[in-house]
N, C-alpha and C positions, 0 to 999 in steps of 0.2 A: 504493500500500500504506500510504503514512504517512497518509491522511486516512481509512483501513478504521481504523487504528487509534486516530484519533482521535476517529472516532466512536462506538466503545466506551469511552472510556474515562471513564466516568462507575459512579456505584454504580446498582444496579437492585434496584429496593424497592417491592412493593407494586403491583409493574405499573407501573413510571412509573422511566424514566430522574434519573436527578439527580447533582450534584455531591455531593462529603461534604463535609462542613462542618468536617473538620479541620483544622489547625492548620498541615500543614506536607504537601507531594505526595508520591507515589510516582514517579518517573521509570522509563518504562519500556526499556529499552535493546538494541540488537542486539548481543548478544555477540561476535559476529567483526570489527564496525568499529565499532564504540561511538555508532551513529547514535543519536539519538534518536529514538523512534518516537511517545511518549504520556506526559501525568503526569495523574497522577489524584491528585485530592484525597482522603485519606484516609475513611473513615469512622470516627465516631468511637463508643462504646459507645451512644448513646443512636439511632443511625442502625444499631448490631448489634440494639437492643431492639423498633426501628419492623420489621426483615426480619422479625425471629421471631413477633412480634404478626401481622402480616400473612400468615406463613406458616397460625399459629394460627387465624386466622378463616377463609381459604380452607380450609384443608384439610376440615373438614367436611362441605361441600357435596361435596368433590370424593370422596372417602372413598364417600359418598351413591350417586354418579355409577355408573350400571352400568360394569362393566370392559369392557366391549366398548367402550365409548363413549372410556374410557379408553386403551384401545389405539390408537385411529386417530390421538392427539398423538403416539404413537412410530412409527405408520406414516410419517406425513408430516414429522416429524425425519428420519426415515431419509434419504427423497426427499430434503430438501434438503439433507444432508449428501455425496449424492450430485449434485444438481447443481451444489454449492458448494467439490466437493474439489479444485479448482485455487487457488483462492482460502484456503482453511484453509490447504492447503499450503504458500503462500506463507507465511501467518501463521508457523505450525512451523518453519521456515528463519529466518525474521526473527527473531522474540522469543526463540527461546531454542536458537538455531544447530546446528537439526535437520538434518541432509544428506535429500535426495531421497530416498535410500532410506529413513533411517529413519522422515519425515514417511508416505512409501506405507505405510510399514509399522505405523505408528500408525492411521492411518486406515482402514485395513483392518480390526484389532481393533476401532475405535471403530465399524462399520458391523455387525461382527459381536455388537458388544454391545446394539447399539440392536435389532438385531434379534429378542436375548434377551428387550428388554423388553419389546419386541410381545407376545411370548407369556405374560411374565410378570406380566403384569395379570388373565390368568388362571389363574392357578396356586395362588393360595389354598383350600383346600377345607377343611370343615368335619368334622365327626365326631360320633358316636354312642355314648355307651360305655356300656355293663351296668351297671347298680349292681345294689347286694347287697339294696337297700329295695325290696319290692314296692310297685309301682306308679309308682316312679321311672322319667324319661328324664334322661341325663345331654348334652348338646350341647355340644361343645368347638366352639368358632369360630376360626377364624384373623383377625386385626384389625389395622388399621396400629397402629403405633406412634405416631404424628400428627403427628410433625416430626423429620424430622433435621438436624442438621449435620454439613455435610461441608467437610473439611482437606483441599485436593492440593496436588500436589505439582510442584516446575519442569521435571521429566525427561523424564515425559509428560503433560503436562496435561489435554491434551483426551481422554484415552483415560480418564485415571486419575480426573475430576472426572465425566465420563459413566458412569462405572461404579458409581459410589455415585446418584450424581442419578437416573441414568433408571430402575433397579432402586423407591429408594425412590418417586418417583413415581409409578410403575406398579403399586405395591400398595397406594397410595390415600394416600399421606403429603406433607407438604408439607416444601419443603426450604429452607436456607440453605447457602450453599456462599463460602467462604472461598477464594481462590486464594491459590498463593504468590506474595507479590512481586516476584520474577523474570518470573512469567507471567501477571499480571491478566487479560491479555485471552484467549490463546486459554484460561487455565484456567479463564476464567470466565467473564467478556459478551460471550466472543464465544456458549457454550451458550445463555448469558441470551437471545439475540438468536435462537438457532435453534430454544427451544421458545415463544418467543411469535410468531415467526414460524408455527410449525406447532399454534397456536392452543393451548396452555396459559393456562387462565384465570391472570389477573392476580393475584398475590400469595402462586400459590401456590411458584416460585421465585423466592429473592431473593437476588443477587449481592453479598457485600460485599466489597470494597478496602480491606484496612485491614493493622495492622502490630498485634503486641504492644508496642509501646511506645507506641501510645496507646490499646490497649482493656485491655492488662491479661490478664486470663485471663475475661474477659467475654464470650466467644463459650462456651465451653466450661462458665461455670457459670451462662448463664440457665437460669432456671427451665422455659421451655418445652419444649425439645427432647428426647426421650428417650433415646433415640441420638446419640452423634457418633460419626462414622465418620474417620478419620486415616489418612492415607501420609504417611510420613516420615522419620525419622531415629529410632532407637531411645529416643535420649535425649530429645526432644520427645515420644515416645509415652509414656515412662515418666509424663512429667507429665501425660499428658492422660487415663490412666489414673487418675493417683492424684487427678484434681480430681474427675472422672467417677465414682469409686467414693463420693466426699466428699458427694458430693450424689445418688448412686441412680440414677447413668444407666451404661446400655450402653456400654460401647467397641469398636469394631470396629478394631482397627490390624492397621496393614500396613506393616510395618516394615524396617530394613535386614538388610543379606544380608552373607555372606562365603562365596557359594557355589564349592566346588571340582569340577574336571573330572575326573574319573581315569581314566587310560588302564592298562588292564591288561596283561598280557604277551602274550594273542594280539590284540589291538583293531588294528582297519586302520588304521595307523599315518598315512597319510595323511589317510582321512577324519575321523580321532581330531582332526588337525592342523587342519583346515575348520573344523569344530565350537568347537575350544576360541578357533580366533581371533573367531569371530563372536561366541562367548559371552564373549569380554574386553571386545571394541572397540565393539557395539554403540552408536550413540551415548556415543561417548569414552568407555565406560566407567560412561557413568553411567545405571546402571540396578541395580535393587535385587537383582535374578540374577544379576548379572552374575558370570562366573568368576574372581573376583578369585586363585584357584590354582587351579593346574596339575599335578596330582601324576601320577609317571609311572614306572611298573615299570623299574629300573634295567636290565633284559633290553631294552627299547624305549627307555632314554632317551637315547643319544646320537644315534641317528636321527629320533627326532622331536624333541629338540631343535634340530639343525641344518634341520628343516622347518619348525620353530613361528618360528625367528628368520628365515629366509629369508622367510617368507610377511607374517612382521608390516613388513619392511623395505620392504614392495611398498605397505603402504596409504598414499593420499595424505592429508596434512593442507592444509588450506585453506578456500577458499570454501564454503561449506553450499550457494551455490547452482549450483557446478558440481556435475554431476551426476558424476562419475568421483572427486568427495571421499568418502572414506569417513571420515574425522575430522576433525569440523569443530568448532570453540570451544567450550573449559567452559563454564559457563554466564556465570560474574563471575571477577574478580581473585583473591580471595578464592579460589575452587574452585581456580584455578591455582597460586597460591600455595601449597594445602595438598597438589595433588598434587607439585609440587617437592619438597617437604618428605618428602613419604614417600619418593621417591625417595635425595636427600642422606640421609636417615635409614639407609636400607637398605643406602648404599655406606656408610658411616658403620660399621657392624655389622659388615660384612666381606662383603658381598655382590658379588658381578660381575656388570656390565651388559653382556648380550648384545646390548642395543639399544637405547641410551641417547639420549632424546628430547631435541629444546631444547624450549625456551619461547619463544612469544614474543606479548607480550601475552594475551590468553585461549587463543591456543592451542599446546594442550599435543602435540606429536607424540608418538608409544608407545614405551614404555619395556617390558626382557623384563629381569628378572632372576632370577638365580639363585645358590644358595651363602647364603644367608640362614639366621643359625643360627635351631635349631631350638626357640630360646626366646624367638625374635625376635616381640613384640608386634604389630607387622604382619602375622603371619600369623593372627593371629583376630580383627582387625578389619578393618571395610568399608573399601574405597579407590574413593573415588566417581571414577575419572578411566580415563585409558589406562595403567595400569602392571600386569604380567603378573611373578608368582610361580612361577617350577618348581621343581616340590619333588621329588625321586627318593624311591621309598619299595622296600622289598624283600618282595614279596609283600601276599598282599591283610589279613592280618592286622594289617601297618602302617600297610597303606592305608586300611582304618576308624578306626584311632586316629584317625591325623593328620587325616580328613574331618570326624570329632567335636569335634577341640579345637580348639571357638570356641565364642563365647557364643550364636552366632546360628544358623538351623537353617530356611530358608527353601529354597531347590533343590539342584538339585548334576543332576550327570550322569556315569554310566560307560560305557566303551567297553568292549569285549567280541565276539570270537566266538559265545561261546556267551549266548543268551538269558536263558535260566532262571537261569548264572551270574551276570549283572550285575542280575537280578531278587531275585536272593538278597542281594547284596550290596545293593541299593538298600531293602531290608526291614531290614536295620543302620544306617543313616544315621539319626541326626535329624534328620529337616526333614521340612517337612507336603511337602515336593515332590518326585520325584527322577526322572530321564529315564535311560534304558537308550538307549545307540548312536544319542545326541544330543547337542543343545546343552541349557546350562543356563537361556536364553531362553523362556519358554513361559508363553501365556495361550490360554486357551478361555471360551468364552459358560457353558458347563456342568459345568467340572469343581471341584471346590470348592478356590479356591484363600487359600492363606494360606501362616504360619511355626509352628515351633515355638521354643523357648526365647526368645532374645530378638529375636526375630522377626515377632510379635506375639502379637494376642487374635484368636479367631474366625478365620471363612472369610467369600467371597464367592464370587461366581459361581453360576449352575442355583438347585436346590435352598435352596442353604445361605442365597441373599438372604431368601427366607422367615425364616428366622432371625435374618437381621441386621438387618430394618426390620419385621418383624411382632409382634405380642405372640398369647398363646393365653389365650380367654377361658370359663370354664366354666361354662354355663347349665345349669340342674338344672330340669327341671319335675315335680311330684307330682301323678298323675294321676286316684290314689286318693286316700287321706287316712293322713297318717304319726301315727304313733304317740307321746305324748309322757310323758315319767318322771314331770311334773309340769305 
């Protein structure tokens, strides 16, 4: 595995493997034993200017390319994502200390995304529209955009860097893709590696390896790209926003969460209890859905309270590559460190630990708390880790206040007997997402997913990629002769 990784680990530009010429590496690391796996030499802005030039001249031709022709690089991505999911796998567990499950469970979406793209090479269609001038036709076009960049993210990498990359590719645009430094490889060369495998002409994805501290804000304000598409941390999207609006490009962000679970008075209190553990602990916790609270009709809270801590006391922490670990290592120091921190913060406030996790080195075991006042700061902001919030609330009219107040408005989920009840109530929520007699976990090839408030800009997914990587272009032909005032 350490020589897969070391043979990625180079910048990929222009069709052509290469070192960066920076200043200083990236060291890539195993989260759970601190192995070292790969350093990569940095890229530096003028190796950000060689991808996007390079994306800029392929893309044309490719643009050009009938979409059927275009389609058969995401058929044969697919294929080898599927002859190759033992080995990616492995990646997922190593780089950025994914358990068994949750690497299947990435790759699964990532098979189902690819397979979106298949189809959506053909999904552009054009239009006709009336004018009010005899003898006008008016032809609106759908057109790539010509280049994007793409920001992922360390959580899910390969899912979440394929989801921008194969979408803009498949509607005729050429990309650059940024990983995060946590995950260079599987977020980035190792994609670089599976569309020129499955035969994508040269240049028109380009991998770069690089840090803001030695580009700057240089990815995000060259001049080529039209689009940048970002997953990340709200505060990092604010600025990639305001640089983006600064110079006339698109932003697509996808942003963090402080999604809550709520359990009503008649909800199956055990399956209630499935649901909301999956939607905490997911890969430790660090996922942008994740149920960071738990809010629960005080008629069911003391029974599924004693379920919810009983059940979280059962996951094991450990190895990522046993397969019976369900919580395996933050990603760095750093992440663990800050989830302590909310934790001491929370007993600090006056909060009671129903399941109070150690540390030790990256990994963090689950934390359930409860008795958190209700002006407590933690509760409307993201907790990228394994730490669980129960909140009691008295009927469902508290229980939409409290779902509302945060800044952020990305998923959520209600339990419920009845249907149309927790339908109603998921039509009061803000957030672009909300699941009825689920988890707060959830991605589809076709549904339009996104945030609202500080959650992000835009949708992805089906349809809405149209949006995100295309522009609309309006050709008018006169087919008489128009009339002029002078």
């Amino acid at each position: 595995m350490s020589s897969y990784f070391t043979d990625l680990a180079q910048q990929y530009i222009d069709g052509e493997w290469r070192p960066g010429t920076g200043s200083w590496d990236i060291i890539d690391f195993n989260p759970y034993d601190n192995e070292k796996l790969a350093s990569v030499t940095i890229a530096t802005a003028d190796e950000v200017d060689a991808a996007y030039r390079a994306a800029e001249r392929a893309q044309k031709q490719w643009a050009a390319t009938n979409p059927y022709a275009r389609r058969a690089v995401f058929e044969k991505a697919l294929r080898l994502v599927e002859e190759r999911e033992e080995e990616i796998s492995e990646a997922i567990v190593a780089e950025l200390g994914g358990t068994r499950l949750k690497a299947a469970f990435e790759l699964h979406l990532a098979k189902e995304f690819l397979r979106e793209a298949v189809h959506l090479a053909l999904r552009p269609e054009g239009r006709i529209i009336p004018s009010p001038v005899d003898g006008k036709e008016n032809r609106v076009y759908r057109v790539p955009v010509g280049v994007v960049g793409v920001i992922s993210p360390f959580n899910f990498p390969f899912l979440l860097s394929l989801k921008s990359v194969a979408p803009a590719l498949a509607l005729g645009n050429g990309v650059v893709l940024k990983p995060h430094q946590n995950t260079p490889i599987v977020g980035g060369t190792l994609i670089a590696k599976l569309f020129e495998d499955a035969g994508l002409p040269g240049g028109l994805l380009n991998v770069v390896v690089t840090d803001i501290a030695e580009i700057g804000d240089a990815f995000i304000e060259h001049p080529v790209p039209k689009v940048i598409s970002f997953t990340g941390s709200d505060t990092v999207g604010r600025h990639v926003a305001t640089v983006c609006a600064a110079h006339f490009k698109r932003s697509v962000l996808e942003l963090g969460g402080n999604s809550a679970l709520v359990v009503l008075d008649d909800a199956d209190v055990d399956y209630a209890v499935d649901a909301a553990v999956f939607s905490r602990f997911v890969h430790q916790g660090q996922v942008c859905m994740a149920a960071n609270r738990v809010l629960v009709d005080r008629a069911v809270a003391d029974e599924f309270t004693e379920k919810f801590a009983a059940k979280v006391r059962t996951l094991k922490t450990g190895d990522p590559r046993d397969p019976s670990t369900v919580i395996g290592p933050v990603i760095n120091s750093s992440q663990a460190d800050a989830v302590s921190g909310v934790v001491e913060q929370a007993l600090a406030e006056g909060a009671t630990a129903l399941v109070h996790g150690a540390v030790t080195d990256n990994l963090v075991e689950p934390s359930v708390l409860t008795g958190l006042p209700a002006d407590s700061a933690l509760l409307r902001q993201e907790v990228f880790g394994p730490v669980a919030f129960l909140v009691p609330f008295d009927g469902e009219e508290e229980a939409v206040r409290l779902v509302n107040d945060t800044p952020y408005g990305l998923s959520g989920a209600v339990h419920t007997a009845d249907v149309e009840r927790g339908v109603n109530f998921a039509k009061r929520i803000d957030t672009g997402m909300f699941h009825v007699n689920d988890g707060t976990v959830h991605d589809e090839p076709i549904v339009p997913f996104g945030g609202e408030k500080h959650s992000g800009l835009g949708r992805l997914n089906g349809d809405t990629m149209l949006d995100a990587f295309t522009t609309q272009k309006w050709i008018s032909v006169q087919h008489g002769r128009s009339g002029f005032p002078f």
